[in-house]
C-alpha positions in Angstrom: 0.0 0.0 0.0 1.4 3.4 -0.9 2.0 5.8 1.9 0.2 9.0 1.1 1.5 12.3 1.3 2.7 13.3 5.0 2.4 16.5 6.5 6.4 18.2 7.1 8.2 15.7 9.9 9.1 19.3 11.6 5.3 20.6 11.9 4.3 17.0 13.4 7.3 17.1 16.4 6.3 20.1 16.7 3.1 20.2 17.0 3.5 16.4 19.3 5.7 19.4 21.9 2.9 21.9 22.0 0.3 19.7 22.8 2.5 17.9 25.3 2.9 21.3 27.3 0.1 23.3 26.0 2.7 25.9 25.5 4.3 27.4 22.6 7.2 29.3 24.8 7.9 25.3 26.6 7.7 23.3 23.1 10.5 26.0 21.7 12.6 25.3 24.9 11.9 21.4 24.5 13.2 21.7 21.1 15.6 24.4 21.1 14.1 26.9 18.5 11.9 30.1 18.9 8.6 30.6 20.1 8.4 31.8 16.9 9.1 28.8 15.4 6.6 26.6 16.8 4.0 28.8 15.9 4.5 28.8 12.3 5.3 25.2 12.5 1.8 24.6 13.7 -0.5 27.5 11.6 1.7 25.6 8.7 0.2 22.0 9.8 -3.4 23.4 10.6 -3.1 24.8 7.1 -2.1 21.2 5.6 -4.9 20.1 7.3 -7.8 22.6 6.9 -8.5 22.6 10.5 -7.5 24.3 13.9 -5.8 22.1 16.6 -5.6 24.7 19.2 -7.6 27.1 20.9 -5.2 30.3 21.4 -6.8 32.3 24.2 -5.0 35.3 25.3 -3.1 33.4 28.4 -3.6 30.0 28.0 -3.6 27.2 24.8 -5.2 24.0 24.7 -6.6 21.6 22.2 -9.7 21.9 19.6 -11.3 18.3 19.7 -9.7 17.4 16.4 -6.0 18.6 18.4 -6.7 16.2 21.1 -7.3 13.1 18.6 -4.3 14.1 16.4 -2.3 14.4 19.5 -2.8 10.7 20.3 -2.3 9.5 16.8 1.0 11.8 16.7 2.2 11.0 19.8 1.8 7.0 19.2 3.6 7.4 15.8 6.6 9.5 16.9 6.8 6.8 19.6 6.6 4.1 17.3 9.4 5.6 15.4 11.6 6.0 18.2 11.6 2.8 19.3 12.1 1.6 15.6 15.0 4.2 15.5 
């Protein structure tokens, strides 16, 4: 079975780090980039996608519904590929 296209590697850690601390500024540090960074990492996946996977309220961040299931999906399949690794 052919793999269909994948969204970029970088928006998916990223995006695995936000979720994870439902923080932009704590993913960056996770990862060592900007703030910056993660943020057009992740409007570049939610564009991929067509939809949002974060609510951005002025002081806090957390998941839309579709964020939440993506999360787990992600999170399994960077796992997966860590072990593998």
């Amino acid at each position: 079975m052919p793999i269909k296209p994948l969204p970029p590697l970088n928006s998916l850690v990223a995006f695995e780090a936000a979720a994870r601390h439902l923080s932009f500024t704590r993913a960056a540090d996770d990862l060592c980039v900007t703030q910056g960074a993660i943020s057009r990492q992740i409007r570049h996946l939610e564009e991929y996608l067509g939809r949002a996977l974060f609510i951005r309220e002025k002081r806090s961040l957390s998941l839309t519904q579709t964020g939440a299931e993506y999360y787990d999906s992600v999170q399994q399949s960077l796992l997966l590929i860590s072990s593998a690794t």
